[in-house]
N, C-alpha and C positions, 0 to 999 in steps of 0.2 A: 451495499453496492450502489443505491439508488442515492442520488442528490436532493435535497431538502431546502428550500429558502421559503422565507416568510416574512412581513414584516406590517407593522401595526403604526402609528403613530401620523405625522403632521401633513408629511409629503405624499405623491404621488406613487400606488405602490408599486405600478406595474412596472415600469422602470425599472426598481430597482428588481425586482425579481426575473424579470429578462436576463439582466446584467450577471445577478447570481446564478441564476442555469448555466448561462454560457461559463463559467469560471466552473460550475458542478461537472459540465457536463461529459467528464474524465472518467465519473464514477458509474457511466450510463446513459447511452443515449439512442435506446429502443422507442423512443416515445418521452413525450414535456407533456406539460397541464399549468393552471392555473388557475384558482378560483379568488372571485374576487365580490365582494360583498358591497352595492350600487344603487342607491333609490331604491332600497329597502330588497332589493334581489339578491340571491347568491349565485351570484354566474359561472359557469365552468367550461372555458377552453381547453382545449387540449387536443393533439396529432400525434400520429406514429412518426415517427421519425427525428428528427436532429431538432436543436432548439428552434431555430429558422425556419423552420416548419410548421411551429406553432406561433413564429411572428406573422409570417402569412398570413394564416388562420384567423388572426386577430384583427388584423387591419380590418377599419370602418365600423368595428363592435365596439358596444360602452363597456372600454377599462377604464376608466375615472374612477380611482377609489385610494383612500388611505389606509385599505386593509388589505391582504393578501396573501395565500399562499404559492408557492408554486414546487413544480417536481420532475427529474429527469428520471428516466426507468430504465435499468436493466433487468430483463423479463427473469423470474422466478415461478410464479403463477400464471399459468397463461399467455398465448402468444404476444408477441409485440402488436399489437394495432390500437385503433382509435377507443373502441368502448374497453380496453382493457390499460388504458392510459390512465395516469393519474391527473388530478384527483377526484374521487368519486364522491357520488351524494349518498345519503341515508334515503331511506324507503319514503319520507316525505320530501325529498330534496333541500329540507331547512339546516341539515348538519354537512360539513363536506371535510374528507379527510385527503393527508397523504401520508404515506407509510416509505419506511427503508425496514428491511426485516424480511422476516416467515413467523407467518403464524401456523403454528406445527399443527395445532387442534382444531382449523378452519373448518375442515368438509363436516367433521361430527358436529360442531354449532351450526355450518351452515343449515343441516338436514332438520338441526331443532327449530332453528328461525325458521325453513320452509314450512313447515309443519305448524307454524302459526300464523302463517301467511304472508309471510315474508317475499317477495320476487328478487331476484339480482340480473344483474344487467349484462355483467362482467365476468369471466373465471378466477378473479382474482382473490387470496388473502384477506385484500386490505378491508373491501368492500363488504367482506362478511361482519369485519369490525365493527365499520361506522353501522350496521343495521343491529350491530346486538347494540350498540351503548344507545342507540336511541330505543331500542325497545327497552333495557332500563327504566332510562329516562321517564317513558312512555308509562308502566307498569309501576314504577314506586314514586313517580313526582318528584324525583330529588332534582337538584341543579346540573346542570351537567358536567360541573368537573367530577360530581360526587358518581354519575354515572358512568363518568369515565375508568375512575378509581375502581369501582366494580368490577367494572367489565376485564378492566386488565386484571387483576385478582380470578378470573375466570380462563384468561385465556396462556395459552405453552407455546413459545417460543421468542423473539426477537422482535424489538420495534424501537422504532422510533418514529414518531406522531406526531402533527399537529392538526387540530381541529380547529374550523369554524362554525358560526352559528349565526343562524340568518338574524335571528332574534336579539344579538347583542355584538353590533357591527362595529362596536370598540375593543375585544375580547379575541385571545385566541389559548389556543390547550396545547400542553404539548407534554411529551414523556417519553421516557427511551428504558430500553433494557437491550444491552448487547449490540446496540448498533448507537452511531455517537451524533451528537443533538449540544449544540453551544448555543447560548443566546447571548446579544450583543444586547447592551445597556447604550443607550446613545444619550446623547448630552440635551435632549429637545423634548421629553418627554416622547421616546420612542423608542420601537424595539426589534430585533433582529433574529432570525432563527435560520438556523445553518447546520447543514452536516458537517462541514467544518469551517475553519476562518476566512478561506478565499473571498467569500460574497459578501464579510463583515469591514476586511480589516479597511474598507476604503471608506467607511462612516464610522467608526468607534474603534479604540484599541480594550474597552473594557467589556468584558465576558464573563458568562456562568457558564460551565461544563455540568450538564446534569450528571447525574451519578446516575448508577441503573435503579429500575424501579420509584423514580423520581416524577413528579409531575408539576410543572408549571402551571400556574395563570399569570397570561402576560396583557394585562391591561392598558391603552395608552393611558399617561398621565400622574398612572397608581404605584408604586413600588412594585418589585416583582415580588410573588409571593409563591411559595413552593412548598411541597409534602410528597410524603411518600404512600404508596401503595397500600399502605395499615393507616394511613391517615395519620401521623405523628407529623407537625411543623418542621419543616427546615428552613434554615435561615441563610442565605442564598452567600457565596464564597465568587467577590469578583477577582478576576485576575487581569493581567494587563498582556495584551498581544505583544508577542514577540515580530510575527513575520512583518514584514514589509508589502508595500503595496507595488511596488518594482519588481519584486522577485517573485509574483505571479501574473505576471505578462512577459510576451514573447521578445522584447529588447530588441527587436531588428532580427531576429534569429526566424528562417521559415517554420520549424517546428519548436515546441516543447523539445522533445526530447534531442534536436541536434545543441539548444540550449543547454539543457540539463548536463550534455557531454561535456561541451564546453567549460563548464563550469566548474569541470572536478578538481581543476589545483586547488582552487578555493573554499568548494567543500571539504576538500582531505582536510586542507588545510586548519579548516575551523572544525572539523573534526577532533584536532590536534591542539587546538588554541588554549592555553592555559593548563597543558594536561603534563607535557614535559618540556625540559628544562635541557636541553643537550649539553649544555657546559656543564652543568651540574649532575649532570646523569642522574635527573628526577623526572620519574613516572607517575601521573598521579591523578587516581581518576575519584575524586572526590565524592561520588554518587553511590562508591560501594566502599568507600575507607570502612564502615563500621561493619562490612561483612566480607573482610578480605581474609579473616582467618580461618572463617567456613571453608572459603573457598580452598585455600591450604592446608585443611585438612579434609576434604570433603574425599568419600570414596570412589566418587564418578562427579563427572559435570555429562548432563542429558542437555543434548540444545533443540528443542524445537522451533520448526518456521513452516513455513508454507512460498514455494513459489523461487523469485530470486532472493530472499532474505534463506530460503535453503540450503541455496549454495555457497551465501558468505557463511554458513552455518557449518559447511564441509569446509570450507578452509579453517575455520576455527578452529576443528575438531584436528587438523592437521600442528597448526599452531598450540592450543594446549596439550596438548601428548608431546610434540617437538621439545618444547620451552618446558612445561611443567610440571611433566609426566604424570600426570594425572589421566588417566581412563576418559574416554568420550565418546559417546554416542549421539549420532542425527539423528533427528525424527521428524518426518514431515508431523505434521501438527496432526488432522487430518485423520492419522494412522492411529499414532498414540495415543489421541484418546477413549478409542474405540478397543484396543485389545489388551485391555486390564495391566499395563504394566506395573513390572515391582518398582517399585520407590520407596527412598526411605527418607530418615531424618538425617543423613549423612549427604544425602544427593544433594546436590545443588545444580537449577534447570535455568540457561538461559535460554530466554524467549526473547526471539529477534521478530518486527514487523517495523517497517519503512512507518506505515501510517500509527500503529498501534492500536489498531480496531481490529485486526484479522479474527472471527469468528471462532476458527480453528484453532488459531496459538489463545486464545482469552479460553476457549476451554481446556485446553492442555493446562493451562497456568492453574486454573481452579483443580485440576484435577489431582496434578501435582502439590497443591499448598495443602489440600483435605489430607494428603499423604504424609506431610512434615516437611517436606522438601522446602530450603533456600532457593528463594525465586527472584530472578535477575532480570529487567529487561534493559531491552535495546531498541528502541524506538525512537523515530524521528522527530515527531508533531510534541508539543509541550502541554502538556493539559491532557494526552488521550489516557483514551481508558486502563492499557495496558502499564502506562506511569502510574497510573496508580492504583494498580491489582497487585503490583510486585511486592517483595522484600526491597530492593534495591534497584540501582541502573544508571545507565549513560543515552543521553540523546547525542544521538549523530549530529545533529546542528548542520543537516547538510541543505534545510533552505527547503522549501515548497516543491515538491517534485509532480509536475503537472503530468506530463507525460505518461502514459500508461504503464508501458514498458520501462521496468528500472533502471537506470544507468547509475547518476551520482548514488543513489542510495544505498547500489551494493559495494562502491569503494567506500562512502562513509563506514558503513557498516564492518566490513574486514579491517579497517583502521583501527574503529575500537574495538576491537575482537584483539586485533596487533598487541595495543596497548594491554588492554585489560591481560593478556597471553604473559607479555615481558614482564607485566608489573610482579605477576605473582610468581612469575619465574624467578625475580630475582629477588623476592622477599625470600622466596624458597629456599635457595640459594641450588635450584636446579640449572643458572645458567651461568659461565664464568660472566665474572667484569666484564673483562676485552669481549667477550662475545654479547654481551648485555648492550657496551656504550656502544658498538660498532651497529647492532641493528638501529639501537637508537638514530644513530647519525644518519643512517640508512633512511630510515622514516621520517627524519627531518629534512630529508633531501628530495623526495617522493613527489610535492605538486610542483617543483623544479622540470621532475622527469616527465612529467605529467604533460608540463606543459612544452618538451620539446616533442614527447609521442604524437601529441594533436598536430603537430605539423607534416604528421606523414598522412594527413586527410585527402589531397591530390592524389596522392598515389592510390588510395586505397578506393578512391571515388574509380581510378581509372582498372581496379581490379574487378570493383562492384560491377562495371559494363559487360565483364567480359564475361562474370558468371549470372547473370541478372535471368538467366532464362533457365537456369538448373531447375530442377524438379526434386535433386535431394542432394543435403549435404553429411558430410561426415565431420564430427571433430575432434578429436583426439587430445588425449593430452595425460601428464603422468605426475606423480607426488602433488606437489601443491596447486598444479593448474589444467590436474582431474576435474576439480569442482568448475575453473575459467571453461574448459569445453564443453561443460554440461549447461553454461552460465549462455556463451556464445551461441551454440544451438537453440537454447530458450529463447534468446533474442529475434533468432531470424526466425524458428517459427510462428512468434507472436504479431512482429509487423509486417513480413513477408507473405505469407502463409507459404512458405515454403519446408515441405518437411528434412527435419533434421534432429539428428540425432548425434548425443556426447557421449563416450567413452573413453575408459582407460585404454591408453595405447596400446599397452601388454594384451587386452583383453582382442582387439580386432582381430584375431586370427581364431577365435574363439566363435567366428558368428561372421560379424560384419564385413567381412575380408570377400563373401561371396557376394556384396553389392559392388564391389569396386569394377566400373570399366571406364573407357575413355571418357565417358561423359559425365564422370563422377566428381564433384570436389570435394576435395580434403583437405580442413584445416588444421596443421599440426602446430602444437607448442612446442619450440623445441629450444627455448633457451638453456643457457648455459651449464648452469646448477642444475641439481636434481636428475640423474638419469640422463643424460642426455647421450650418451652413448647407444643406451638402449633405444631412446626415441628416434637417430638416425637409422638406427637397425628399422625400426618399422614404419620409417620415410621409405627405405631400398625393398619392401615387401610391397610398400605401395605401388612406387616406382612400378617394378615386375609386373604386374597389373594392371598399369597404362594409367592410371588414374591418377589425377591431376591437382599438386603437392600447392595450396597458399599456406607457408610457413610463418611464423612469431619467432622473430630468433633476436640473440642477443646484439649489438652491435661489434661491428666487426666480422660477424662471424664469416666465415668462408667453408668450411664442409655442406653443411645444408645447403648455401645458395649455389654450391656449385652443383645439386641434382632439384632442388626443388624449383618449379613450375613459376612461383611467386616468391619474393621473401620480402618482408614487413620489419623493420627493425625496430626493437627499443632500449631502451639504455639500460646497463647492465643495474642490479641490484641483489640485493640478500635473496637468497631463493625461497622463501618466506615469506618475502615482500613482492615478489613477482606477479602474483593477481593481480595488485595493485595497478601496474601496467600492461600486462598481456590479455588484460578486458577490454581496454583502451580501443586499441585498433578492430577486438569482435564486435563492440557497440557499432562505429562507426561503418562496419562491414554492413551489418543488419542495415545500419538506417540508408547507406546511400541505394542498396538494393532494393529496399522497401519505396524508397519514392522513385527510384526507375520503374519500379512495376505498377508504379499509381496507385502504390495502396496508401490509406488515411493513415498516417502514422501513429499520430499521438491516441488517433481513437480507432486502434483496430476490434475488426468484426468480435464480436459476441463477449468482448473482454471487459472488464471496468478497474481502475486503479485500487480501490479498497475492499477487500473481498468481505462483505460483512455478515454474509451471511451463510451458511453450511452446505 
């Protein structure tokens, strides 16, 4: 959850680590830090609060240094404030760490370090770390990556580290398990350390992804040189960035995320790039060719995710059962890997995560593969860890999603779900031709549609006014755009804090039906396909009830708009492919309510973009 930058080499570091917070600071921004190693000092600033908080802080103090760490926090251990900001010293203040992670077995080593006289400063994990590796250090004389190595061979759960040391102010340490850690190789004899590419890709395109249980030393000037946890050499695997340095800045747009919306013809789009062929009526997702026949004979596909990658998770599960009659079960991540489920070698489990670090789906994935199970992911970042836990997969290629709250990553994510659904549909030969080439056309028509939905943003800026003071929403919705009102409702309680709740249409009379009064809104799906008959039925129960109908309807439509409150139009499509668009106009709902009510958008209260730890 927590953002990580660091960097060693010729230049000035503070700079650049300001620079990188600010681009981190998506993953967390309870409190910044930065230690920086000066005229033989290791200095440590750091504030509660936004990165700008710790520029403050800093003004008129000696940052001059070509060494550095720095760290943005979402609180885990201990509250948000100043002495529990990162990064922290060692008992002698000659070591200083920052962490992303939980260390699961902190309080019991803390109680032994107490017990040797150890003090700590802080409630924090991390700080228990940097006091046991220098008391290593301290107790066998070894060097200190060799203490480092140790100490993680002692300690149970999740990290990702980098240390300093006052005593070698060209030298930094770094190691991760379960939480993700890249280092940038720069062209000067210098070097970069990041939780992900944002704070790299604008000095180097060339990286090292550690692996888990891996640990660097990054020295200026010397090769990078790397081993693992048992101490066996590895030989370090560069790779070359993909993202761009454009597509993690805001282009004129006030928010990330009205950006990220914006953006989605062209996400789907490249979603779709190279994958089929519409004249040709070719499907073809090259990332799981040599495990397409599992999947065609598998006895279930299990998909877990966590969050909005859950709900493109329900549309899947809507779409493989539709197209290729295969069994399917969701599973927040979360859940499943906690209540022993059966798996077998016949299963095959896709794992959906935007970023490909989620905590949850990375232990779902291992728990599943000890099982036998064919494991698939779907993630968006190139390099993360979940690309390569899997058997197989497809990245969405929907482009750096800053924003907290997911937009383009759950229509990437449903597109390949789309595709991946039709391809093995029609290998199957569970879906005719005509009905195969026709979604195809469907789906090649989709950032088209995409992009005349986006121009119903006036209107829906001018609905957001009208409901910007509710206190609770309802949203409805039935077959394939159940999972769009569970998706919608996420949206507005994440940036709005406005509570709200998704349901199946069928289901509001079962419950929900006793919140409905005038002052209630209710968002219904109620396009064309799918139930739609039944869905007017439970517009007219609402109605009855005085509660106040913002509908998603098809274009043209006239039933609806002649009883609902609001109506939202977007262009007709396969009713299959309607997520696709009737998420569209929910995003946009959240986000213009959300800055009518002056909340932070991109970085709402208590949340972080990558959920990396449990």
């Amino acid at each position: 959850m927590c953002g990580i930058v660091a960097y060693v080499g010729n230049r000035e570091a503070y700079p650049i680590l300001i620079k990188g917070l600010k681009r981190l600071e998506y993953r967390g921004y309870d409190s910044s830090g930065v230690a920086l190693i000066n005229s033989g000092n290791l200095n440590l600033y750091k504030k509660q609060g936004k990165v700008i908080e710790l520029e403050k802080f800093a003004e008129g103090k000696n940052i001059s240094s070509t060494i550095g760490i720095g760290h943005t926090r979402w609180a885990t251990h201990g509250p948000p404030n100043d002495k529990n900001a990162h990064p922290h010293y060692s008992g002698s203040e000659e070591l200083a760490i920052i962490h992303n992670g939980i260390i699961e077995n902190y309080a019991s080593l803390k109680a032994e370090l107490t017990q040797r006289g150890h003090s700590f400063t802080s409630d924090t994990d991390t700080e228990v770390l940097i006091h046991l590796i220098e008391d290593i250090q301290n107790n066998t004389k070894v060097e200190l990556v060799e203490a480092v190595r140790i100490a993680l061979n002692e300690v149970i759960g999740a990290y990702a580290i980098v240390i300093l040391s006052k005593d070698d102010p060209n030298t930094m340490i770094a190691a991760k398990k379960s939480s993700p850690l890249v280092i940038g190789v720069g062209k000067d004899d210098d070097y970069f350390v990041a939780s992900d590419a944002t704070p790299i890709v604008e000095y180097t395109k060339d990286v090292v992804y550690l692996d888990d249980e891996q640990i660097a030393v990054i020295k200026k000037g010397d090769p990078l040189r790397m081993m693992d946890i048992k101490n066996q050499e590895v030989t370090p695997y560069i790779q070359e960035l993909e993202v761009q340095l454009e597509a993690i800045e805001k282009g004129g747009y006030d928010h990330f995320m009205l950006k990220e919306i914006y953006e989605q013809p062209t996400s789907i789009k490249n979603s779709m790039r190279g994958r089929i062929d519409v004249n040709k009526g070719v499907v073809s997702l090259g990332g799981i060719r040599d495990y397409e026949q599992k999947i065609i004979n598998a006895n279930r596909i299990i998909i877990v995710a966590c969050g909005t990658s859950w709900h493109a998770g329900l549309v899947g599960e809507y779409l493989f059962e539709d197209l290729t009659r295969i069994p399917v079960e969701v599973e927040y991540a979360s859940e499943f890997r906690y209540r022993n489920p059966i798996i077998n070698e016949n299963d095959v489990v896709i794992a959906i995560s935007q970023s490909g670090e989620t905590a949850d789906t990375l232990a779902a994935i291992k728990l599943a593969k000890d099982k036998g199970a064919t494991i698939i992911g779907i993630c968006n970042v190139v390099g993360s860890t979940i690309s390569r836990e899997t058997h197989c997969g497809s990245y969405t290629h929907a482009g750096p999603e800053i924003g907290v709250a997911s937009t383009k990553a759950f229509t990437s994510q449903v597109t390949v779900l789309s595709l991946m659904a039709l391809s093995i549909a029609h290998k199957k030969g569970t879906v005719s031709d005509s009905k195969y080439r026709q979604i195809l056309a469907e789906l090649d028509a989709i950032p088209t549609k995409v992009e005349e939905m986006l121009k119903s943003d006036s209107q829906i800026t001018h609905i957001s006014d009208l409901f910007k003071g509710a206190t609770n929403f309802l949203y409805l919705g039935r077959g394939y755009n159940f999972p769009v009102a569970l998706e919608g409702a996420l949206k507005l309680k994440e940036i709005s804090y406005i509570h709200a709740e998704g349901y199946p249409a069928a289901e509001m009379k079962h419950g929900p039906i006793a919140l409905i009064d005038e002052e209630m809104p209710i968002v219904v799906i109620a396009t064309k396909h799918g139930n739609y008959e039944k869905v007017v039925s439970n517009i007219e129960e609402v109605k009855a009830r005085n509660g106040k109908i913002i509908a998603i309807v098809t274009e043209g439509d006239t039933e609806v708009k002649a009883i609902a409150d609001h109506v939202i139009e977007v262009p007709a499509t396969d009713d299959c492919l309607s997520p696709l668009l009737t998420s569209i106009p929910l995003q946009l709902l959240s986000y213009h309510i959300a800055v009518m009510r002056g909340c932070h958008v991109d970085q709402p209260r208590n949340l972080a973009k990558s959920v990396t730890v449990e």
